[in-house]
PDB file of N, CA, C and O in Angstrom:
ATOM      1  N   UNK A   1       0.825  -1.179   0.000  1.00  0.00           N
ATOM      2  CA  UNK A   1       0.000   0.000   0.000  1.00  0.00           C
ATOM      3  C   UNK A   1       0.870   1.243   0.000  1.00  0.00           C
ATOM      4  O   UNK A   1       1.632   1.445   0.945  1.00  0.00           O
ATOM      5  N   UNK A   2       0.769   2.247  -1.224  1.00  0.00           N
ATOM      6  CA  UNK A   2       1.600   3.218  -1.064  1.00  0.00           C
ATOM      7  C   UNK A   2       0.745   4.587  -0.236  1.00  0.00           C
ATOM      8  O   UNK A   2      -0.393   4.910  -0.576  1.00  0.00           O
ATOM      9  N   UNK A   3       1.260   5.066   0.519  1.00  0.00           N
ATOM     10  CA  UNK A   3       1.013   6.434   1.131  1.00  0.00           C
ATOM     11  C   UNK A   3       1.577   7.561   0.624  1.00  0.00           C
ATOM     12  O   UNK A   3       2.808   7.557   0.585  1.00  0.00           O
ATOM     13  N   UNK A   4       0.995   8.548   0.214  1.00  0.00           N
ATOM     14  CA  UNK A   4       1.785   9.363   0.028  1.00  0.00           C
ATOM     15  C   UNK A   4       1.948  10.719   1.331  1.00  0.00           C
ATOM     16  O   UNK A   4       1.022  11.463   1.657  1.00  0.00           O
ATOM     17  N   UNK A   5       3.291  10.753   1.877  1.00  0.00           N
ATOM     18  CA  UNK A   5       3.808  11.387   2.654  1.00  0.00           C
ATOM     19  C   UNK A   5       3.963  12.720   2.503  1.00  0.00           C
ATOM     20  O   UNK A   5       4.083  13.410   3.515  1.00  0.00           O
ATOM     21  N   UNK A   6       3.987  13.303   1.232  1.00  0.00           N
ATOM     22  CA  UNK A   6       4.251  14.683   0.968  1.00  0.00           C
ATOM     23  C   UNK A   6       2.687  15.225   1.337  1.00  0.00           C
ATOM     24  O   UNK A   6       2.821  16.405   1.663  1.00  0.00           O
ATOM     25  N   UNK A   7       1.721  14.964   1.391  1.00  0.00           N
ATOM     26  CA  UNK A   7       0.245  15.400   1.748  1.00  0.00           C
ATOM     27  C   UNK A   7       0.110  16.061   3.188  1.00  0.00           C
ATOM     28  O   UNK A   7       0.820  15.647   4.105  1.00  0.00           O
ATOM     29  N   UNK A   8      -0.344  16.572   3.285  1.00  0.00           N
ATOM     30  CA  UNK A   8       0.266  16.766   4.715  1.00  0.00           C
ATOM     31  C   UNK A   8      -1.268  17.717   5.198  1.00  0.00           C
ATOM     32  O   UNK A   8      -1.810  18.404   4.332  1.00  0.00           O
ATOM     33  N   UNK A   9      -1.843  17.661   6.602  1.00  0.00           N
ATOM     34  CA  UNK A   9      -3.580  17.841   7.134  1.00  0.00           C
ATOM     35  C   UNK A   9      -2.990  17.898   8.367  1.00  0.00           C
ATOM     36  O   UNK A   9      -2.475  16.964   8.981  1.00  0.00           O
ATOM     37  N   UNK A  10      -3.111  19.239   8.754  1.00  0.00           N
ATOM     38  CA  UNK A  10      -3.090  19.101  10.336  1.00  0.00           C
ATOM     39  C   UNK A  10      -4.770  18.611  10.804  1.00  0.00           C
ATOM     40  O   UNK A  10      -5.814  19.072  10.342  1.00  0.00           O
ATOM     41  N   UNK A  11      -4.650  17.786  11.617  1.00  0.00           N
ATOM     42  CA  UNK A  11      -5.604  16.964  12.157  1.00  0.00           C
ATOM     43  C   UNK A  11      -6.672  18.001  13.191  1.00  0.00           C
ATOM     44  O   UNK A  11      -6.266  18.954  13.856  1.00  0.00           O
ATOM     45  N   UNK A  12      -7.791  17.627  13.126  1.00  0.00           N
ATOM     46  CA  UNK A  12      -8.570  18.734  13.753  1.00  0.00           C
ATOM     47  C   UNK A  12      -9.383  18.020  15.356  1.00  0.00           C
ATOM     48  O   UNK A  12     -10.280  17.186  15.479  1.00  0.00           O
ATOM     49  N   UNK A  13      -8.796  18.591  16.114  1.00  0.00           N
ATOM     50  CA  UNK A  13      -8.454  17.938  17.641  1.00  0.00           C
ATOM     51  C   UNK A  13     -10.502  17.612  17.368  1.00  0.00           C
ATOM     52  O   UNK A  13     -10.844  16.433  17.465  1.00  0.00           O
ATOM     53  N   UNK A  14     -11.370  18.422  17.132  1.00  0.00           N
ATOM     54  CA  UNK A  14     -12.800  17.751  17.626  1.00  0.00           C
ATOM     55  C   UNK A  14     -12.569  16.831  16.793  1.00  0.00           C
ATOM     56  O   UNK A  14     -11.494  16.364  17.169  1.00  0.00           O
ATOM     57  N   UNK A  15     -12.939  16.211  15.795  1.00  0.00           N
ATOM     58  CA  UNK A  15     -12.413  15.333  14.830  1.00  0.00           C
ATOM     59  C   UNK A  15     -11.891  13.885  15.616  1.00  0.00           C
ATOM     60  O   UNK A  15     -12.121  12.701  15.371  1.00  0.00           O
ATOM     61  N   UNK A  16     -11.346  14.342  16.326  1.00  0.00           N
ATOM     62  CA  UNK A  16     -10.962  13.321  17.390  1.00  0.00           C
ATOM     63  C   UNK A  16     -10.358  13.576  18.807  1.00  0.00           C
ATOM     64  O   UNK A  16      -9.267  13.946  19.242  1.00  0.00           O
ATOM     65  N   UNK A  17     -11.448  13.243  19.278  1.00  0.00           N
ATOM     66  CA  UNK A  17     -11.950  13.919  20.525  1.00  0.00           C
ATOM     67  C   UNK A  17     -11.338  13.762  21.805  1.00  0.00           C
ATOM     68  O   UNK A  17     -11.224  14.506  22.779  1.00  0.00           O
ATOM     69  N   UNK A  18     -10.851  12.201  21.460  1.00  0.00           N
ATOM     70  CA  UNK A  18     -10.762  11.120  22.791  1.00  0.00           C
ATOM     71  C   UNK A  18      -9.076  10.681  22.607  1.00  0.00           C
ATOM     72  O   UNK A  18      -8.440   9.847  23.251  1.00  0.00           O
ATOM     73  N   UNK A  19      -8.709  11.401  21.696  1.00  0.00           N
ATOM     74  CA  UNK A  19      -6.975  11.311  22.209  1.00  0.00           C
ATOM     75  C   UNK A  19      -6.678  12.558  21.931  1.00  0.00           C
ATOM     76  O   UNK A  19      -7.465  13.504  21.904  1.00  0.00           O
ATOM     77  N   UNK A  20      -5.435  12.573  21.702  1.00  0.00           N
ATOM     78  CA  UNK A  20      -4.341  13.955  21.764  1.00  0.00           C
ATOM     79  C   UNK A  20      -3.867  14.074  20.283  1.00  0.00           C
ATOM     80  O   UNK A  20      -2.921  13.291  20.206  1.00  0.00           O
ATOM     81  N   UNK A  21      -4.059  14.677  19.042  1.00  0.00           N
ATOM     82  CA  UNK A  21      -3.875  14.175  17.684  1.00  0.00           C
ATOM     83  C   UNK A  21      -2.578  14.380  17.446  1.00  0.00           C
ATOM     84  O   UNK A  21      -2.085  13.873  16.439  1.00  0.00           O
ATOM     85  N   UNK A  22      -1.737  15.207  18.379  1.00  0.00           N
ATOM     86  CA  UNK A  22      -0.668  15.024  18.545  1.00  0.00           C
ATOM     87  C   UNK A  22       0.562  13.730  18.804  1.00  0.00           C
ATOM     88  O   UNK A  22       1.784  13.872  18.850  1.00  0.00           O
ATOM     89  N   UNK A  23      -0.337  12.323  18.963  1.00  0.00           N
ATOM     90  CA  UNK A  23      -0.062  10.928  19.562  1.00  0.00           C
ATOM     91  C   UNK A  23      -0.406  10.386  17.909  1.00  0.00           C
ATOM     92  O   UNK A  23       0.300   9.658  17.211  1.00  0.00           O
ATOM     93  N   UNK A  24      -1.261  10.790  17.690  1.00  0.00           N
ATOM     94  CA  UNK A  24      -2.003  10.180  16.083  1.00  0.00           C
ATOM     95  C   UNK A  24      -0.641   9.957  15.242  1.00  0.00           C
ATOM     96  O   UNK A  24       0.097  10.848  14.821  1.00  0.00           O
ATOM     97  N   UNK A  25      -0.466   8.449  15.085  1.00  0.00           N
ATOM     98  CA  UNK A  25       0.535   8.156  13.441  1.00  0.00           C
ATOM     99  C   UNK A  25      -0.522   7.821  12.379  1.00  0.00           C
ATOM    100  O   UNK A  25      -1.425   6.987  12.318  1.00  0.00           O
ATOM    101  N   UNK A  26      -0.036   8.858  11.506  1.00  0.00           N
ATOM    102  CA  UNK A  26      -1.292   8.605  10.194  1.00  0.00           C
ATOM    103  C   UNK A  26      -0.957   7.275   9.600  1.00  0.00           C
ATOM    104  O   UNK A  26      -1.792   6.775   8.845  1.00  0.00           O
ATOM    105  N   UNK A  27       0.514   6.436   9.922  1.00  0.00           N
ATOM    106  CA  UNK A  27      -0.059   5.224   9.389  1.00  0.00           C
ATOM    107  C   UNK A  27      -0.014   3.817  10.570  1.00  0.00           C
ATOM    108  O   UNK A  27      -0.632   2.785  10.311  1.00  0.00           O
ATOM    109  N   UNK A  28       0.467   3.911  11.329  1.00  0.00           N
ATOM    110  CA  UNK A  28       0.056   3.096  12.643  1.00  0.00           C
ATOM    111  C   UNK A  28      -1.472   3.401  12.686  1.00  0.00           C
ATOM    112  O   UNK A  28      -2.338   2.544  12.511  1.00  0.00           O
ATOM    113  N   UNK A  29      -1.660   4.461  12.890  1.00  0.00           N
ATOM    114  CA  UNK A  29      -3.420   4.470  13.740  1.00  0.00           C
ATOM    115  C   UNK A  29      -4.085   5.014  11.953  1.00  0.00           C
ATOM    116  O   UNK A  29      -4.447   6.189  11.881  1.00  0.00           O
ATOM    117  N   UNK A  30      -4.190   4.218  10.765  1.00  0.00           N
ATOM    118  CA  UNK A  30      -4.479   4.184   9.743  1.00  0.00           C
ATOM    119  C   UNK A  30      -6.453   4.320   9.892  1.00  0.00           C
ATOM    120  O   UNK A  30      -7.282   5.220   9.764  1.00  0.00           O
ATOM    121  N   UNK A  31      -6.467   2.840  10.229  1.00  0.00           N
ATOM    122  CA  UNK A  31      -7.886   2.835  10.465  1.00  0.00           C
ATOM    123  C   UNK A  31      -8.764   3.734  10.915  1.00  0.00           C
ATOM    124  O   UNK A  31      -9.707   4.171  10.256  1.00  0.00           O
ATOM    125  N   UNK A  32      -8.427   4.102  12.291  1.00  0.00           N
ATOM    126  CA  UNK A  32      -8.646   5.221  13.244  1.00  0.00           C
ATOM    127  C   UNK A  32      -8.910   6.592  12.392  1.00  0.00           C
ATOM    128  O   UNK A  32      -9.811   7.384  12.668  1.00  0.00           O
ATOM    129  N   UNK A  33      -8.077   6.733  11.420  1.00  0.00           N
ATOM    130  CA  UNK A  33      -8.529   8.097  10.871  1.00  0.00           C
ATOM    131  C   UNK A  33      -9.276   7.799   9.836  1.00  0.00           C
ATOM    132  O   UNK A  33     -10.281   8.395   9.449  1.00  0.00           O
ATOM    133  N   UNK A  34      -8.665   6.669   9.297  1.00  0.00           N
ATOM    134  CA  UNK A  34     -10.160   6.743   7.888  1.00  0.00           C
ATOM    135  C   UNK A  34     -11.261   6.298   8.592  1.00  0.00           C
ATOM    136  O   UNK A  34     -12.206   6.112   7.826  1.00  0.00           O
ATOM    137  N   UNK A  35     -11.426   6.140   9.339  1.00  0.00           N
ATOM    138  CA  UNK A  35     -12.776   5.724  10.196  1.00  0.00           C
ATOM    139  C   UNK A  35     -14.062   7.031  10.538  1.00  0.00           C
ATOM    140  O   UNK A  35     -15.282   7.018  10.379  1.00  0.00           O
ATOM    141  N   UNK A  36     -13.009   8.203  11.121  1.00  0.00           N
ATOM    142  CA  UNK A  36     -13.177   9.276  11.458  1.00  0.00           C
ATOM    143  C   UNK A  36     -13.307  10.535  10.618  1.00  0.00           C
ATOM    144  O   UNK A  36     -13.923  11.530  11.000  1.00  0.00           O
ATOM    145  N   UNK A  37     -12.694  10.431   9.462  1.00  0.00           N
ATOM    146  CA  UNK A  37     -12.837  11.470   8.517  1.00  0.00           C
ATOM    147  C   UNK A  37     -13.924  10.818   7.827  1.00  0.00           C
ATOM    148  O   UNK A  37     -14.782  11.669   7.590  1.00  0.00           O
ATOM    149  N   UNK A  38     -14.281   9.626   7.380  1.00  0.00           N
ATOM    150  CA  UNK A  38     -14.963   9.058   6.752  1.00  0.00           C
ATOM    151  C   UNK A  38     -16.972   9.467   6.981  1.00  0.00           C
ATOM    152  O   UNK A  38     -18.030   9.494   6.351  1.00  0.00           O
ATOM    153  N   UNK A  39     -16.330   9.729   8.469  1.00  0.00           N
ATOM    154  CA  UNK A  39     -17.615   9.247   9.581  1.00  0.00           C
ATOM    155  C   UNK A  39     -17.854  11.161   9.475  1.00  0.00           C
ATOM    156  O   UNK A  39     -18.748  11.590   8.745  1.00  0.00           O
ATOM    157  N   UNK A  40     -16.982  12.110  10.256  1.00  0.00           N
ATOM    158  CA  UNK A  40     -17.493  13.161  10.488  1.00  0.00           C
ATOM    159  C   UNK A  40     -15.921  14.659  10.222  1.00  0.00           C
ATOM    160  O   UNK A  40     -15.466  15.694  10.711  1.00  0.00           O
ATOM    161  N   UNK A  41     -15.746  13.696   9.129  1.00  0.00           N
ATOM    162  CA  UNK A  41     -14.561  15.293   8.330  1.00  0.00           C
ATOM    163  C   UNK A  41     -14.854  16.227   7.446  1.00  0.00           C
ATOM    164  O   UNK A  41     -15.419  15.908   6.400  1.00  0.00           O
ATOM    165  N   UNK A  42     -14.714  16.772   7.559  1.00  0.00           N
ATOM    166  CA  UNK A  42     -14.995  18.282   6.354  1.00  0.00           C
ATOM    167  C   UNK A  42     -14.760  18.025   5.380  1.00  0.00           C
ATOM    168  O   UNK A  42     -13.614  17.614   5.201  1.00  0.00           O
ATOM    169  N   UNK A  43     -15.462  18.091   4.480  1.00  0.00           N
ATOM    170  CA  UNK A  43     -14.741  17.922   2.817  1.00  0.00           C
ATOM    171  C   UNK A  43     -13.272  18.298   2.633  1.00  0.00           C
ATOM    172  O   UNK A  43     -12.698  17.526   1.865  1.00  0.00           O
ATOM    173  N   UNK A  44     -12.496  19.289   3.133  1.00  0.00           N
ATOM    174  CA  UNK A  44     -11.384  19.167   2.974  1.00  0.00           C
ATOM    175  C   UNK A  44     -10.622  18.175   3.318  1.00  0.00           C
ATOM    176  O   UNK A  44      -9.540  17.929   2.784  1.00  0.00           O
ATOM    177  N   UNK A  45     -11.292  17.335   4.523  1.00  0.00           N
ATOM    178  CA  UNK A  45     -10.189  16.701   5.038  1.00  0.00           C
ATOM    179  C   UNK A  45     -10.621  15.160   4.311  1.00  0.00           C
ATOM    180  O   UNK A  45      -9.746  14.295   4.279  1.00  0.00           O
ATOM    181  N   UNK A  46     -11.792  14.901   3.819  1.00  0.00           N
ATOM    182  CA  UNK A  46     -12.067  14.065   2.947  1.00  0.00           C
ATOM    183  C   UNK A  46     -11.276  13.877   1.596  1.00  0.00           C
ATOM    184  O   UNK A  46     -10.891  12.783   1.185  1.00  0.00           O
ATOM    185  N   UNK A  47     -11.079  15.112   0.945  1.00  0.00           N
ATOM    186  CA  UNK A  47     -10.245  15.216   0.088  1.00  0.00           C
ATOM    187  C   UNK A  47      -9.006  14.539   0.395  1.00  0.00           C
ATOM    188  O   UNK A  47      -8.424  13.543  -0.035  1.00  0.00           O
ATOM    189  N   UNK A  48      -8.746  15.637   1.509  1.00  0.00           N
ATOM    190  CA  UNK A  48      -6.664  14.896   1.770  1.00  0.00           C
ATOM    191  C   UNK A  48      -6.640  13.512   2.044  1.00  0.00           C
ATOM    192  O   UNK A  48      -5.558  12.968   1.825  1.00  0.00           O
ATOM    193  N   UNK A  49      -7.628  12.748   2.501  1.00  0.00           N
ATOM    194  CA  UNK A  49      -8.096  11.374   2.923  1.00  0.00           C
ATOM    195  C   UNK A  49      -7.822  10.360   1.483  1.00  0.00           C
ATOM    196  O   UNK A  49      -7.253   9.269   1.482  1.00  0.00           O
ATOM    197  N   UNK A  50      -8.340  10.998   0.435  1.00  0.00           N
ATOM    198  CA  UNK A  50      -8.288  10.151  -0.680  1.00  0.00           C
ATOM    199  C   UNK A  50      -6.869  10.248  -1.112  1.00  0.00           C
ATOM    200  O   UNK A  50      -6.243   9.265  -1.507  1.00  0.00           O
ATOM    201  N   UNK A  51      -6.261  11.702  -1.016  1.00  0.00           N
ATOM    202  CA  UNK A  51      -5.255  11.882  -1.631  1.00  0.00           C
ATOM    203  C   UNK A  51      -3.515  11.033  -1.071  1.00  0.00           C
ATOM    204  O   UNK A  51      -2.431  10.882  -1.635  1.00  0.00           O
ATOM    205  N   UNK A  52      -4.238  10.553   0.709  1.00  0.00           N
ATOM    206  CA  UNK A  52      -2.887  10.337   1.371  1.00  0.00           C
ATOM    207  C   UNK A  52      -3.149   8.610   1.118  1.00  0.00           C
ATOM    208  O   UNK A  52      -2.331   7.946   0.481  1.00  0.00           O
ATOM    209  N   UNK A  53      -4.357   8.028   1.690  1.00  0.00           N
ATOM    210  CA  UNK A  53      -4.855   6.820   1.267  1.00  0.00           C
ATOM    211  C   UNK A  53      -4.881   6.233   0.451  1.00  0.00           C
ATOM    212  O   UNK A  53      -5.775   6.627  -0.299  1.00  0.00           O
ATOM    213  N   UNK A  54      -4.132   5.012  -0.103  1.00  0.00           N
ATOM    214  CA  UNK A  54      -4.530   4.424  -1.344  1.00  0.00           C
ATOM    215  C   UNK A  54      -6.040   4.319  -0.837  1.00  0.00           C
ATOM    216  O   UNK A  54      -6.480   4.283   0.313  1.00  0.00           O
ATOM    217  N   UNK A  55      -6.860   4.273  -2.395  1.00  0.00           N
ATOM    218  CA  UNK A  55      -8.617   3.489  -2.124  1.00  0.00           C
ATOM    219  C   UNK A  55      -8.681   2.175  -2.050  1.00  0.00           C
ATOM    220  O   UNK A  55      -9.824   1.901  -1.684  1.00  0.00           O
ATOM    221  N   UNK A  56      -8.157   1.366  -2.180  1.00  0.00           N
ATOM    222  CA  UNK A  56      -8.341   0.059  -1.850  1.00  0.00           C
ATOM    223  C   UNK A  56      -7.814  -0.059  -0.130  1.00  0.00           C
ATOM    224  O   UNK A  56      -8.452  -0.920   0.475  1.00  0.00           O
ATOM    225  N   UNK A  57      -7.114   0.428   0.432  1.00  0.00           N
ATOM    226  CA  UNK A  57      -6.838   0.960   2.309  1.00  0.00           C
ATOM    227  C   UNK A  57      -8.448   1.513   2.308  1.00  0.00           C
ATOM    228  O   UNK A  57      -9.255   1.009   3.088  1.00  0.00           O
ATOM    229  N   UNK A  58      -8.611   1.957   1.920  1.00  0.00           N
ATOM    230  CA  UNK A  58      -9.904   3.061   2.654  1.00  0.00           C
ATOM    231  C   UNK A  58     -11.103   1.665   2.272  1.00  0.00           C
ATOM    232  O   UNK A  58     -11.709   1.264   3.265  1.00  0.00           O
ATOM    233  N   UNK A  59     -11.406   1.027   1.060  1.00  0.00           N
ATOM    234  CA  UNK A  59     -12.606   0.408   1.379  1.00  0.00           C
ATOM    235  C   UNK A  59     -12.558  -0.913   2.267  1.00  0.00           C
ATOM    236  O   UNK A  59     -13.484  -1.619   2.666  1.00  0.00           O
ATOM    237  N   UNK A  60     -11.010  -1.037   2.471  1.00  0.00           N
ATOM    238  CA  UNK A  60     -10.863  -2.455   3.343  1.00  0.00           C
ATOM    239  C   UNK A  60     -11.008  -2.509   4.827  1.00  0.00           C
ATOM    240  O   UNK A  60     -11.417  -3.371   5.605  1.00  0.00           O
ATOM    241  N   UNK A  61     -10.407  -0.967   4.998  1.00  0.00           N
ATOM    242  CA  UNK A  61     -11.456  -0.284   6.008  1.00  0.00           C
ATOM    243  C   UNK A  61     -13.093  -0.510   6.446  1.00  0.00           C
ATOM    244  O   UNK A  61     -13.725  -1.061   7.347  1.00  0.00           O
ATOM    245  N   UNK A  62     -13.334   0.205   5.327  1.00  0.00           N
ATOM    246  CA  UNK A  62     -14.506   0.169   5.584  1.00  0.00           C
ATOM    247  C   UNK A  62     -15.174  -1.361   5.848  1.00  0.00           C
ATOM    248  O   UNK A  62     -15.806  -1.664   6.860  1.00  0.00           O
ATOM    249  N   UNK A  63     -14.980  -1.976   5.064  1.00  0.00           N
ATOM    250  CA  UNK A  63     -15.480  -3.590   5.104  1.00  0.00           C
ATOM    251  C   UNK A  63     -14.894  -4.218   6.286  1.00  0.00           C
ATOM    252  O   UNK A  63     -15.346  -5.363   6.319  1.00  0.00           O
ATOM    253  N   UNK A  64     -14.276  -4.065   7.059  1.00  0.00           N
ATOM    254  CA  UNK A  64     -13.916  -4.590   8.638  1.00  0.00           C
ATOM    255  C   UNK A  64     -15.185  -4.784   9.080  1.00  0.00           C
ATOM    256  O   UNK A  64     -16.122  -3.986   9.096  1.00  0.00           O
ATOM    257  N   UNK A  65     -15.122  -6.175   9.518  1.00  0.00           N
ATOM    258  CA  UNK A  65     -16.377  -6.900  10.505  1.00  0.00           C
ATOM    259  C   UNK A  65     -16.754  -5.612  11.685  1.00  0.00           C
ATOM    260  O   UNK A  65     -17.864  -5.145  11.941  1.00  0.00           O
ATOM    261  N   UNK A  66     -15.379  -5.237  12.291  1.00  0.00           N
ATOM    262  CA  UNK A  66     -16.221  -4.300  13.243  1.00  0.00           C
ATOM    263  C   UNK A  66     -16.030  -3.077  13.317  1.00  0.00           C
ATOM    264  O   UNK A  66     -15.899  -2.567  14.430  1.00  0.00           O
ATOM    265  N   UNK A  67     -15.959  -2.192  11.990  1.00  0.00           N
ATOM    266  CA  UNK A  67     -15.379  -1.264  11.782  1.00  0.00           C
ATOM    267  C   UNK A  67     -16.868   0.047  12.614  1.00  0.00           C
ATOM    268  O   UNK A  67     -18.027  -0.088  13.007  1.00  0.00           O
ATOM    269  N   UNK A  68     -16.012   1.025  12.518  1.00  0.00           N
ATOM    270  CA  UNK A  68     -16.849   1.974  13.833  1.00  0.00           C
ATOM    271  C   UNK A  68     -17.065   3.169  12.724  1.00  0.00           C
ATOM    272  O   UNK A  68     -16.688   4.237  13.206  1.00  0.00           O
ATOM    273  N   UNK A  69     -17.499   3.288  11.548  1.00  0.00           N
ATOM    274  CA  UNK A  69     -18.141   3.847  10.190  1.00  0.00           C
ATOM    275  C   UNK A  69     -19.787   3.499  10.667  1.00  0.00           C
ATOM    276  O   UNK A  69     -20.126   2.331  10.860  1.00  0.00           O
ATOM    277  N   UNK A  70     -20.623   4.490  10.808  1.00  0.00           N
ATOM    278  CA  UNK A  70     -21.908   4.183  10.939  1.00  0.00           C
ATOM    279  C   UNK A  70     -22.634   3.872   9.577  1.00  0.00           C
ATOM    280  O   UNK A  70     -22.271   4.401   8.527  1.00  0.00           O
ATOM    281  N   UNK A  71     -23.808   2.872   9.666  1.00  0.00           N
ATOM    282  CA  UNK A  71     -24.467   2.740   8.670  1.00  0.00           C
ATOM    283  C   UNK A  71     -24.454   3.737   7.659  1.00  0.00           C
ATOM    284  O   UNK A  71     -24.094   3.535   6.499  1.00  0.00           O
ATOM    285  N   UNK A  72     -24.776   4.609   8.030  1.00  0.00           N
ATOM    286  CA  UNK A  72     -25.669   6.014   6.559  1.00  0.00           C
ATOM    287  C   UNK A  72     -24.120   6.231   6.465  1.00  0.00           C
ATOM    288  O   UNK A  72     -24.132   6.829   5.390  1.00  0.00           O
ATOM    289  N   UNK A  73     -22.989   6.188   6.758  1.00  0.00           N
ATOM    290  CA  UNK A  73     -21.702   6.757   6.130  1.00  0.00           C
ATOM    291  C   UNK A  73     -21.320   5.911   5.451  1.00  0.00           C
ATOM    292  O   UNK A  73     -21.114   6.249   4.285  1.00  0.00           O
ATOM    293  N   UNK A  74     -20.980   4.118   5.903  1.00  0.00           N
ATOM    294  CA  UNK A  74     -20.742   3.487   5.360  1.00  0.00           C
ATOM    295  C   UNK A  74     -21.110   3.143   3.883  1.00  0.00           C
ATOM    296  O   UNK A  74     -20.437   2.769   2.923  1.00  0.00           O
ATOM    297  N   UNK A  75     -22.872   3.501   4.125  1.00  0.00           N
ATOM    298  CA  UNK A  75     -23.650   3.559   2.869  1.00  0.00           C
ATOM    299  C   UNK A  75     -23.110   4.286   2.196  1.00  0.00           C
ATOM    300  O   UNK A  75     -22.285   3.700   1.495  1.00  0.00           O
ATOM    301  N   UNK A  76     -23.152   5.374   2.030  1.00  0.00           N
ATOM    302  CA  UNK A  76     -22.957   6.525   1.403  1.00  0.00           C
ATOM    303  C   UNK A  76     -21.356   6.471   0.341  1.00  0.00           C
ATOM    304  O   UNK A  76     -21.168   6.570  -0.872  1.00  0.00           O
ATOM    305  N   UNK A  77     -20.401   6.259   1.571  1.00  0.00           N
ATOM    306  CA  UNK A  77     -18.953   6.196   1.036  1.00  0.00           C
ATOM    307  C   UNK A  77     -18.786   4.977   0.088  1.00  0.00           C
ATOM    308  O   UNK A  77     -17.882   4.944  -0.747  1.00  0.00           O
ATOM    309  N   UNK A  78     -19.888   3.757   0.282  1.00  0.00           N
ATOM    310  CA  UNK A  78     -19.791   2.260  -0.950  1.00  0.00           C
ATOM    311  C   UNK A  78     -20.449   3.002  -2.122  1.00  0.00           C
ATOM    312  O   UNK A  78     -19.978   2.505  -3.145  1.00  0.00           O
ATOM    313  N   UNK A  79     -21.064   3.679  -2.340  1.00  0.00           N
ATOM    314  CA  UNK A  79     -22.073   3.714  -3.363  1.00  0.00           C
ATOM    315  C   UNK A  79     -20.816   4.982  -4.188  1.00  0.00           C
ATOM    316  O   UNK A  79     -20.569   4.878  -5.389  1.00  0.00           O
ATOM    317  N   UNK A  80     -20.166   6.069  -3.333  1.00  0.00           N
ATOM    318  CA  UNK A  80     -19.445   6.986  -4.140  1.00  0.00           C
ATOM    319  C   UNK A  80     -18.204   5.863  -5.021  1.00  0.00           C
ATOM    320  O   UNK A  80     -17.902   5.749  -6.209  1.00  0.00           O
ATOM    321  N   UNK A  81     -17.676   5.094  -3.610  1.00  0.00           N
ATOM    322  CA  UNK A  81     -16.154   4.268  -4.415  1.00  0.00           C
ATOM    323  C   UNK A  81     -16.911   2.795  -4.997  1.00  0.00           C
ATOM    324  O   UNK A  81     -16.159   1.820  -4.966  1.00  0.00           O
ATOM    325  N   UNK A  82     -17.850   2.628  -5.346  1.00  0.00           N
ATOM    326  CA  UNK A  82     -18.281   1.543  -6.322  1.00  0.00           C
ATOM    327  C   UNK A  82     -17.913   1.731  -7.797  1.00  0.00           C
ATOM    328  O   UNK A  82     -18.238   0.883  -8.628  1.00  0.00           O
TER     329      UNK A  82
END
């Protein structure tokens, strides 16, 4: 899976609420953010999401047995990357 590193989103602390985004590795805690931008990011940060993410990372994501993407997002984000 290639990442591209030159992309660069300062992370928006409500966005994620329940840690310090300062602790956040965009590719250790991978899931965690496509989970979260997926679920409740600004179109900008949706954008940088596609742009840092390969799409095949982001829908394998999504397809996790217990992935934490709510229904109507999950919906929504299969029907755009179909």
């Amino acid at each position: 899976m290639k990442i591209c590193y030159n992309i660069t989103m300062k992370l928006r602390q409500s966005l994620f609420w329940d840690t310090d985004v300062k602790n956040i590795d965009l590719q250790k805690n991978a899931r965690y953010v496509i989970e979260r931008v997926l679920d409740f990011g600004h179109p900008d940060e949706v954008s940088w999401l596609f742009k840092f993410y390969p799409k095949n990372q982001i829908i394998k994501v999504m397809d996790l047995p217990r992935s934490q993407i709510t229904h109507k997002s999950k919906a929504l984000w299969t029907l755009i990357l179909a």
